[in-house]
One Martini backbone bead per residue (centre of mass of N, CA, C, O) as a GRO file, in nm:
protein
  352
    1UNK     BB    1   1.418   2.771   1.296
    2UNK     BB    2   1.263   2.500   1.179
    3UNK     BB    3   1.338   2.207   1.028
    4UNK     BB    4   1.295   2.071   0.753
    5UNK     BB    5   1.084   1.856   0.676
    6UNK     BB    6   1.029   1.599   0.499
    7UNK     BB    7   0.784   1.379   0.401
    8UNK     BB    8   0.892   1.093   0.531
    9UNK     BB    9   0.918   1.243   0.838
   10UNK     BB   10   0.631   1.333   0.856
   11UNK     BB   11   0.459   1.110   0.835
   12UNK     BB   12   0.617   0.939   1.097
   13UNK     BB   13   0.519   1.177   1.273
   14UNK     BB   14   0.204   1.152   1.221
   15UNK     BB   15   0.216   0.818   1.320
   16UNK     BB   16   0.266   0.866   1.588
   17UNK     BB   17   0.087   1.056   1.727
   18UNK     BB   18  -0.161   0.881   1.638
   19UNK     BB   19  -0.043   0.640   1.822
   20UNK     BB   20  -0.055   0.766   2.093
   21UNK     BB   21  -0.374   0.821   2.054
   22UNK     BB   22  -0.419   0.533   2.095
   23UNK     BB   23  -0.282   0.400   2.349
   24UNK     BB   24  -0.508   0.605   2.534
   25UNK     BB   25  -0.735   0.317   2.420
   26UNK     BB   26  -0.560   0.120   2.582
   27UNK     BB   27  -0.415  -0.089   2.794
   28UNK     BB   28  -0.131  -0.009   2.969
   29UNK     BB   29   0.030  -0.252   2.894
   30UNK     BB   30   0.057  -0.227   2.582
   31UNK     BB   31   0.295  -0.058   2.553
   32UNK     BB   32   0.515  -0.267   2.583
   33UNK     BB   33   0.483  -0.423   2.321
   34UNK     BB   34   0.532  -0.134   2.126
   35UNK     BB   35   0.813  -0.037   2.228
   36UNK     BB   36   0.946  -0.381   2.156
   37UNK     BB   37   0.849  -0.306   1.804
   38UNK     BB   38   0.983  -0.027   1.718
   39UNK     BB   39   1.305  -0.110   1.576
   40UNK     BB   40   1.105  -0.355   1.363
   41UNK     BB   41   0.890  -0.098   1.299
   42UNK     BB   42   0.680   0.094   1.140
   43UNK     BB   43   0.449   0.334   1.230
   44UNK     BB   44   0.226   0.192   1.080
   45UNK     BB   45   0.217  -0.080   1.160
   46UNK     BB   46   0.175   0.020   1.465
   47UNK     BB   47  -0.068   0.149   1.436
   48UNK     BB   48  -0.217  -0.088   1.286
   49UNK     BB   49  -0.218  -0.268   1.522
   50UNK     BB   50  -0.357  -0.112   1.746
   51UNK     BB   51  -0.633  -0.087   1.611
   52UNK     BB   52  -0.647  -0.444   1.611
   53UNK     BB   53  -0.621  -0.454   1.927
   54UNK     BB   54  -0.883  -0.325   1.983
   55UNK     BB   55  -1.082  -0.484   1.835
   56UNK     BB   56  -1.021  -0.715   2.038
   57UNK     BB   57  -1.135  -0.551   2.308
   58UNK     BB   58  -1.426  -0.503   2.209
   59UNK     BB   59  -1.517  -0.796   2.175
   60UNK     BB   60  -1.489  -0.886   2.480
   61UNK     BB   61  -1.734  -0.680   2.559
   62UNK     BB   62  -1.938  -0.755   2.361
   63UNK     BB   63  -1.899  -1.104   2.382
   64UNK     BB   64  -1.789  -1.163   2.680
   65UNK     BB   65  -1.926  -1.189   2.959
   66UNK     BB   66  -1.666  -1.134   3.169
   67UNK     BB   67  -1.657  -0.823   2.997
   68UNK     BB   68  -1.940  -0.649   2.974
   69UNK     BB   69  -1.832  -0.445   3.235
   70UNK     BB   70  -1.562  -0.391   3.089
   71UNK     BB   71  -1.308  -0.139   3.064
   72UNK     BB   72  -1.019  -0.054   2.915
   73UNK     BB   73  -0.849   0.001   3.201
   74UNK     BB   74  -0.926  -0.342   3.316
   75UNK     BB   75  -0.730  -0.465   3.150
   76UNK     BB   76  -0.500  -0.745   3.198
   77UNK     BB   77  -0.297  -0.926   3.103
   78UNK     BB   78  -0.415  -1.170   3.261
   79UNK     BB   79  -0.659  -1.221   3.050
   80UNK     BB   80  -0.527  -1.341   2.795
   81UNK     BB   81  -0.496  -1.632   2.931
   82UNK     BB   82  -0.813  -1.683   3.021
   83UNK     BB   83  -0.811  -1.763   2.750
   84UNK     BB   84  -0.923  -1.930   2.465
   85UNK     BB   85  -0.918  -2.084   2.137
   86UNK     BB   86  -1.206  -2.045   2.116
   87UNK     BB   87  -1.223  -1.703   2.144
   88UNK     BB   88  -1.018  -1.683   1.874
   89UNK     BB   89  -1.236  -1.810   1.695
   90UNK     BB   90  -1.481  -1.588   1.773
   91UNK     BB   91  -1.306  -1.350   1.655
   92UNK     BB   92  -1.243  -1.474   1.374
   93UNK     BB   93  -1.567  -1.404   1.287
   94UNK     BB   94  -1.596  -1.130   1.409
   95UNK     BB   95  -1.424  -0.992   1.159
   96UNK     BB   96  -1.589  -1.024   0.922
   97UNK     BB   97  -1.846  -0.889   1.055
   98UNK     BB   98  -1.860  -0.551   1.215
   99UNK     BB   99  -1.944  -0.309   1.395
  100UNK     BB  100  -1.973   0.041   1.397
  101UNK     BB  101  -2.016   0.370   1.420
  102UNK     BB  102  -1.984   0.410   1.072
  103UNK     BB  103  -2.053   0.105   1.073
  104UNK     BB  104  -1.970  -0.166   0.860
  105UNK     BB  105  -1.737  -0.434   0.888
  106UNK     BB  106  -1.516  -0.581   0.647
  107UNK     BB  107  -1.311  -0.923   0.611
  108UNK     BB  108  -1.082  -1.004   0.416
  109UNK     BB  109  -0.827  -1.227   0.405
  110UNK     BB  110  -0.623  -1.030   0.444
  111UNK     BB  111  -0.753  -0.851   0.689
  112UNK     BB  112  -0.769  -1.083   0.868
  113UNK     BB  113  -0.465  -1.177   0.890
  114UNK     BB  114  -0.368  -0.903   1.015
  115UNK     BB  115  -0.523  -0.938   1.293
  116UNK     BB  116  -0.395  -1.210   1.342
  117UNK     BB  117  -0.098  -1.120   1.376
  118UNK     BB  118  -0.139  -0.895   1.567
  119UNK     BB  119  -0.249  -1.097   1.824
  120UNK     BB  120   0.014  -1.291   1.796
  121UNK     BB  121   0.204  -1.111   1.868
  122UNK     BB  122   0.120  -0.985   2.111
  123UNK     BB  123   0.121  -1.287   2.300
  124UNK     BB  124   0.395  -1.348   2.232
  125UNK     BB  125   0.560  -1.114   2.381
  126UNK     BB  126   0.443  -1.229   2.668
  127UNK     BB  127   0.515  -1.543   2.642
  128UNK     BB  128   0.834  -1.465   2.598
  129UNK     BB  129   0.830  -1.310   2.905
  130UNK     BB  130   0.625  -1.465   3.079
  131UNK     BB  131   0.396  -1.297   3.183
  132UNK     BB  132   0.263  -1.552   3.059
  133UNK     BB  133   0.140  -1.902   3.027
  134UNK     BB  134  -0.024  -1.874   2.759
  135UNK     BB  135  -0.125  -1.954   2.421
  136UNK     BB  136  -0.404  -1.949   2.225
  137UNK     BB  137  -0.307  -1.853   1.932
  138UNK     BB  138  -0.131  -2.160   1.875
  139UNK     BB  139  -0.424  -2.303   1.888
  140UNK     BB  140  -0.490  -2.131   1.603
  141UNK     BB  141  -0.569  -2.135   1.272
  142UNK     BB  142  -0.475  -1.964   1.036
  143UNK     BB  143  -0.613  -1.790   0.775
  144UNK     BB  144  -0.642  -1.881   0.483
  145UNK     BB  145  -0.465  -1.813   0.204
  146UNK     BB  146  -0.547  -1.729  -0.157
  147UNK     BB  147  -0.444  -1.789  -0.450
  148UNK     BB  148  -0.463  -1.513  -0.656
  149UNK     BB  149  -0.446  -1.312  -0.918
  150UNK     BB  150  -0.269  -1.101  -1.131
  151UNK     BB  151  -0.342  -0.768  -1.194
  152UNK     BB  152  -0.281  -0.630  -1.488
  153UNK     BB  153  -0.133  -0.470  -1.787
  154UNK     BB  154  -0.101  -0.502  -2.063
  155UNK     BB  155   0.061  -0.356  -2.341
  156UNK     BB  156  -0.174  -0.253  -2.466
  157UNK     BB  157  -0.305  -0.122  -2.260
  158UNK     BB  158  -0.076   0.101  -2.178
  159UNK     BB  159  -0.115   0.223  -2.469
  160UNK     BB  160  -0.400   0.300  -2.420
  161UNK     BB  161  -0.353   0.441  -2.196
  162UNK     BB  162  -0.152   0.700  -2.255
  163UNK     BB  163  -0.337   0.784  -2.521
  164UNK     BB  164  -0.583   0.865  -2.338
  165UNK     BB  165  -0.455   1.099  -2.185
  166UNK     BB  166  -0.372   1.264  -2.477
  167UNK     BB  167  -0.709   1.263  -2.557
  168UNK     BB  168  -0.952   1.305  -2.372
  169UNK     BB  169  -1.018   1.594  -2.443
  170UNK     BB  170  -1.184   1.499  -2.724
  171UNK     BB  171  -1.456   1.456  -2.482
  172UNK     BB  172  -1.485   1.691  -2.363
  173UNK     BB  173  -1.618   1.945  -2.136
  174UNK     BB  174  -1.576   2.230  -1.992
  175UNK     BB  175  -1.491   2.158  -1.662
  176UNK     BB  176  -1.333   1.899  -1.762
  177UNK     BB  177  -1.168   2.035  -1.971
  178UNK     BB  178  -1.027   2.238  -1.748
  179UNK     BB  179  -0.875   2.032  -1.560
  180UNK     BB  180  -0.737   1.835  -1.768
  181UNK     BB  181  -0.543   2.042  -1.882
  182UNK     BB  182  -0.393   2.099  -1.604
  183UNK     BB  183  -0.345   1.737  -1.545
  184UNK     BB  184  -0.200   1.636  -1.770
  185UNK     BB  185   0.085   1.625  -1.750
  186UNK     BB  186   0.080   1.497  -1.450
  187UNK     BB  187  -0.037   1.250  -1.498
  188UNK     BB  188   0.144   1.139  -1.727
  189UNK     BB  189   0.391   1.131  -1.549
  190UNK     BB  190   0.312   0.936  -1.349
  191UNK     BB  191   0.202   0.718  -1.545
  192UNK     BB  192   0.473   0.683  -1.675
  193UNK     BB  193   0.645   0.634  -1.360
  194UNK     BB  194   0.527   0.397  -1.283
  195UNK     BB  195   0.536   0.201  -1.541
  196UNK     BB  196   0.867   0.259  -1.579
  197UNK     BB  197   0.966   0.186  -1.226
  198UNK     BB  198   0.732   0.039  -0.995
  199UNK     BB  199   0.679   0.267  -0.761
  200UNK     BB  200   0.554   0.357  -0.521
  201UNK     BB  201   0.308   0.580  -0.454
  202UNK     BB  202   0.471   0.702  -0.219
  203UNK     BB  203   0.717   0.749  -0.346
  204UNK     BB  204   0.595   0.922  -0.545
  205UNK     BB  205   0.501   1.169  -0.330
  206UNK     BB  206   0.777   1.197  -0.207
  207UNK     BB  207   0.873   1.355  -0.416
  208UNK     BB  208   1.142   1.577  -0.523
  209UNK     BB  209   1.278   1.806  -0.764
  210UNK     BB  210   1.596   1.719  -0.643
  211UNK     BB  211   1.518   1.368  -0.719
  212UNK     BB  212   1.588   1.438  -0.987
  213UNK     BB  213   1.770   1.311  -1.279
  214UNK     BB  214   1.869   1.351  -1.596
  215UNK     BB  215   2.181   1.275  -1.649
  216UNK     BB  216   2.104   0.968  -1.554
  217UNK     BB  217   1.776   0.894  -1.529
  218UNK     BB  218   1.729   0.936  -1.185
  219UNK     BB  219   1.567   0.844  -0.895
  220UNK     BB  220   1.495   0.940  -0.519
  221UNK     BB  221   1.399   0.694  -0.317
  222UNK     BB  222   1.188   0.605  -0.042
  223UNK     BB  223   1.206   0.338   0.132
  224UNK     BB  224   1.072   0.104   0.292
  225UNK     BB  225   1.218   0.226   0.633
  226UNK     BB  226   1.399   0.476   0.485
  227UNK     BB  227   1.588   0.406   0.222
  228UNK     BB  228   1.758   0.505  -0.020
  229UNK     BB  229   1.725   0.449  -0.400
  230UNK     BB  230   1.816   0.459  -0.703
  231UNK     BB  231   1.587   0.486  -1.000
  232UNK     BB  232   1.585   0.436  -1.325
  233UNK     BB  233   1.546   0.563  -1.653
  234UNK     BB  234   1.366   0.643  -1.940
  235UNK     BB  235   1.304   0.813  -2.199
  236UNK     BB  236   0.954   0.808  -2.145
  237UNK     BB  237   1.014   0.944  -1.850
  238UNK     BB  238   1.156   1.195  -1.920
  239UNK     BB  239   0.983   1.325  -2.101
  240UNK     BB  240   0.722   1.357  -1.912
  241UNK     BB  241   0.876   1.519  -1.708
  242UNK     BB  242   0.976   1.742  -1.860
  243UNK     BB  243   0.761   1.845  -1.953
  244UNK     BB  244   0.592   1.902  -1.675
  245UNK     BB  245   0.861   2.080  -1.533
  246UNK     BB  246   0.884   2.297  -1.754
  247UNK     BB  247   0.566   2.377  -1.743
  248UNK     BB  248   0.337   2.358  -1.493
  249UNK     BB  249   0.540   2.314  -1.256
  250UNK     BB  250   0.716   2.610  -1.313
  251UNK     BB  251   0.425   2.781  -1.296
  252UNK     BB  252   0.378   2.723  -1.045
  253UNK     BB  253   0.237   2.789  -0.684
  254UNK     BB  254   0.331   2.689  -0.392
  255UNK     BB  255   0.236   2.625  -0.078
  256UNK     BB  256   0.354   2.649   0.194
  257UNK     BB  257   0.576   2.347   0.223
  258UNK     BB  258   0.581   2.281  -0.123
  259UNK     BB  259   0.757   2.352  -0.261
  260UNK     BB  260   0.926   2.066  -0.373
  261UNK     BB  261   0.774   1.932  -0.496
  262UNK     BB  262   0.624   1.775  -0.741
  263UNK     BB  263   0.312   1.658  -0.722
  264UNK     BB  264   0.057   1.871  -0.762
  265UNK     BB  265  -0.264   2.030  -0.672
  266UNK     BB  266  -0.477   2.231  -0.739
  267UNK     BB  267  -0.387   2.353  -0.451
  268UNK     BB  268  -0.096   2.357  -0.445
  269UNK     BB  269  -0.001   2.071  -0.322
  270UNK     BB  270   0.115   1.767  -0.223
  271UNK     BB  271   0.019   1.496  -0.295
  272UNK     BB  272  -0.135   1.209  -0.226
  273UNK     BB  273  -0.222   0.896  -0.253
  274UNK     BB  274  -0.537   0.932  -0.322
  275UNK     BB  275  -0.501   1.072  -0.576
  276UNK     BB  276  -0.345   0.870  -0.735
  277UNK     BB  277  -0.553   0.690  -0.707
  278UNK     BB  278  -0.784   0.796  -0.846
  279UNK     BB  279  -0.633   0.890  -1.109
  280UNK     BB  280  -0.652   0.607  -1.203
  281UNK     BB  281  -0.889   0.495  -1.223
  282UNK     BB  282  -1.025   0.714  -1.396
  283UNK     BB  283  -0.835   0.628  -1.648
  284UNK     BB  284  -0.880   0.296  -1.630
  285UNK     BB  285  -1.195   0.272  -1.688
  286UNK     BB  286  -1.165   0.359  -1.981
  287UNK     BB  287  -0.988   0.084  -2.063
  288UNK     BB  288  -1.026  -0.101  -1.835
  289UNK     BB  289  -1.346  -0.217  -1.686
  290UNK     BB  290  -1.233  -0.520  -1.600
  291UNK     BB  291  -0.992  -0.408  -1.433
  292UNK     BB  292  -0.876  -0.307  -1.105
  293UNK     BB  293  -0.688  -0.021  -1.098
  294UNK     BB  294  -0.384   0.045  -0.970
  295UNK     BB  295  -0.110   0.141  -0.889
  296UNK     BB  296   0.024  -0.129  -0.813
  297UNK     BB  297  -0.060  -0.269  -1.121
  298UNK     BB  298   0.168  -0.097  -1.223
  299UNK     BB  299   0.382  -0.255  -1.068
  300UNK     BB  300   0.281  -0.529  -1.151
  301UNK     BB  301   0.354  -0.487  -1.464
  302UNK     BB  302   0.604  -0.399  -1.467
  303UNK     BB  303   0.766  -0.637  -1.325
  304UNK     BB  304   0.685  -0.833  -1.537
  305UNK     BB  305   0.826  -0.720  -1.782
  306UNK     BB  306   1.121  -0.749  -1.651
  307UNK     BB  307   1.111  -1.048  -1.656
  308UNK     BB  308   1.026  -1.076  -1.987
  309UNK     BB  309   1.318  -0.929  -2.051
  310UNK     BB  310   1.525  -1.079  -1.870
  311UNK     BB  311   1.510  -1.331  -1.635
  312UNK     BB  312   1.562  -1.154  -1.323
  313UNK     BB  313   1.489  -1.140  -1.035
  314UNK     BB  314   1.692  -1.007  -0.863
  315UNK     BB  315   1.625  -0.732  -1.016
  316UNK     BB  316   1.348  -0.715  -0.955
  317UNK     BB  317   1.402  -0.717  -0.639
  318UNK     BB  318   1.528  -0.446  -0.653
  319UNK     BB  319   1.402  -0.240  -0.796
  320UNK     BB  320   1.126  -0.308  -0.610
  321UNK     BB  321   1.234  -0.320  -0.309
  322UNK     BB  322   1.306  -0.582  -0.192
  323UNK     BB  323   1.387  -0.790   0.029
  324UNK     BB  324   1.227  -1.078  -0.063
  325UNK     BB  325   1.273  -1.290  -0.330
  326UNK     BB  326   0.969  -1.456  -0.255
  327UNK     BB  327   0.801  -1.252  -0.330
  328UNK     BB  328   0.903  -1.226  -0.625
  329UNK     BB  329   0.876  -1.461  -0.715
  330UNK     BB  330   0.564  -1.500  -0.696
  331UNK     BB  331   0.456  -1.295  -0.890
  332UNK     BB  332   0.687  -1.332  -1.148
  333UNK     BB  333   0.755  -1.675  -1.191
  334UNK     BB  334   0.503  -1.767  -1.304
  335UNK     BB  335   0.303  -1.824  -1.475
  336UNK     BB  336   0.147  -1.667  -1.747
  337UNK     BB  337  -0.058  -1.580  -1.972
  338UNK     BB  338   0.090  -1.663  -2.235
  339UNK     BB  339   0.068  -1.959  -2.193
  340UNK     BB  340  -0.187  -2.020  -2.136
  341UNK     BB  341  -0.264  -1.921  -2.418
  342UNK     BB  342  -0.116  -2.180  -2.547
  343UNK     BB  343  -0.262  -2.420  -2.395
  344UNK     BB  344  -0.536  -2.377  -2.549
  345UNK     BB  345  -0.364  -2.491  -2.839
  346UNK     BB  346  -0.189  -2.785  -2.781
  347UNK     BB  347  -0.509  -2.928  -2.795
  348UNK     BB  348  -0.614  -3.167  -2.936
  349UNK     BB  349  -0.912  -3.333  -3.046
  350UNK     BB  350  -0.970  -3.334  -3.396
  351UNK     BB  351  -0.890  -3.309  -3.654
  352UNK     BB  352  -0.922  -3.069  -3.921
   0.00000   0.00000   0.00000
């Protein structure tokens, strides 16, 4: 009998999986730099650069003369060297928006720098290894990101979107009240642990029944790298916890393979990263329609709350498994919207 496998060894199985053909339909040396760089990066990663390296030999087919009538198991290391600054500058500019099969893709400056540091890596690789002698990549400046503002959810909102899933149902009718009802203390719990610890949605979806631990109040999580860690909870994220698992979760029949799960959709599966994306969505637009509040965003609330209620940044940056706490200072030590909305009255004008 085969060993049962958790969530998060089962995802890293199915992302390797996919890497293998992907890489099956780039050229031959690519192999050798992502199995360099296989030991300090996760599956995902991989995956995700494999893709994006893939779309950067499409452009030099699609627009580059010189290899208009190349396939791709045609192109060789020493091709790489062949370009200059500027082809990896039209290659820039080619990836704001550009065809493929199922339509036209288009990349704000996230996905652009992603894509670009993608490259970067990618021809480090084989320049750091001597195998070229050139890196064009080096001498072309890197997309600038502009700091966004961060979007979370006030104290009020909090409370706002908490009782609207605990009353929505006195709006429903007929299926979507019958939906409501199956799916409202799973919800419940879910958004008031992600709430309440901050953690990842992927975190979220990974958890099994026997990851809860009611008598510490503390949940089993595994972190990006795959390394586990208890986050401690609240007494108001334990009582949701527990109507739900004495209730719904304990009457629930989950199909072969999801016994553990903590989770379940109505199909009686392990919920997925996109479903709790979707039901927070679908929750939070009823609340704040002017603000769209994802999984991340109820992160970036916690985050937010635990720094102006301890002011300890180290804290939030373990907490929220931050490897860097320079990640944590960005995004939680800057001035908050509470100041800012005193600056706005700090300046008389006028005498009254």
């Amino acid at each position: 009998m085969a060993e049962k496998k958790s969530y998060h060894e089962q995802v890293r199985i199915d992302y390797t999986l996919r890497m293998r053909d992907i890489l099956k339909t780039l050229p031959d040396f690519a192999k050798d730099y992502f199995r360099a760089i296989e030991p300090r990066s996760s599956a995902k990663t991989r995956m995700n650069y494999a893709y994006d390296i893939r779309v950067f030999f499409h452009f030099l087919m699609e627009n580059n003369p010189a290899y208009k009538n190349y396939s791709m198991n045609q192109f060789t290391v020493q091709d790489l060297e062949r370009l200059e600054p500027v082809d990896i500058e039209e290659y820039m500019e080619y990836l704001k928006v550009y065809k493929r099969d199922d339509g036209l893709v288009t990349n704000g400056e996230k996905g652009l720098a992603r894509k670009m540091s993608a490259l970067r890596s990618f021809y480090n690789y084989y320049f750091k290894h001597q195998i070229i002698s050139k890196n064009p990549t080096l001498l072309v400046d890197m997309p600038k990101m502009h700091e966004k503002a961060i979007i979370r959810l006030d104290a009020d909102e909090v409370a706002s979107l908490l009782d609207y899933v605990e009353t929505a149902g006195n709006h429903l009718t007929g299926q979507a009240l019958t939906y409501y009802r199956k799916t409202k203390d799973r919800d419940l719990a879910i958004l008031t642990l992600l709430l309440g610890t901050g953690i990842r949605v992927s975190e979220c979806v990974g958890l099994d029944l026997n990851h809860v631990d009611f008598k510490n109040n503390g949940i089993t999580v595994t972190r990006k790298g795959g390394n586990q860690m208890v986050v401690y909870f609240g007494d108001e994220v334990a009582r949701a916890l527990h109507i739900y698992m004495e209730g719904d979760r304990k009457a629930a029949f989950p199909l072969p393979g999801h016994e553990d799960a903590l989770f379940l959709s109505t199909q009686r599966k392990r919920m997925g990263v996109q479903a709790v994306e979707n039901m927070v969505k679908k929750y939070a637009r009823q609340v704040t329609p002017y603000k769209k509040i994802t999984p991340h965003k109820l992160r970036s609330t916690y985050g937010t709350s635990l720094y102006k209620e301890t002011g300890d940044i180290y804290l939030v940056a373990d907490v929220l498994g931050h490897k860097d706490v320079n990640t944590t200072k960005k995004h939680y030590a800057a001035i908050d919207e509470d100041r800012r909305r005193r600056a706005a009255s700090a300046v008389k004008l006028r005498e009254d």
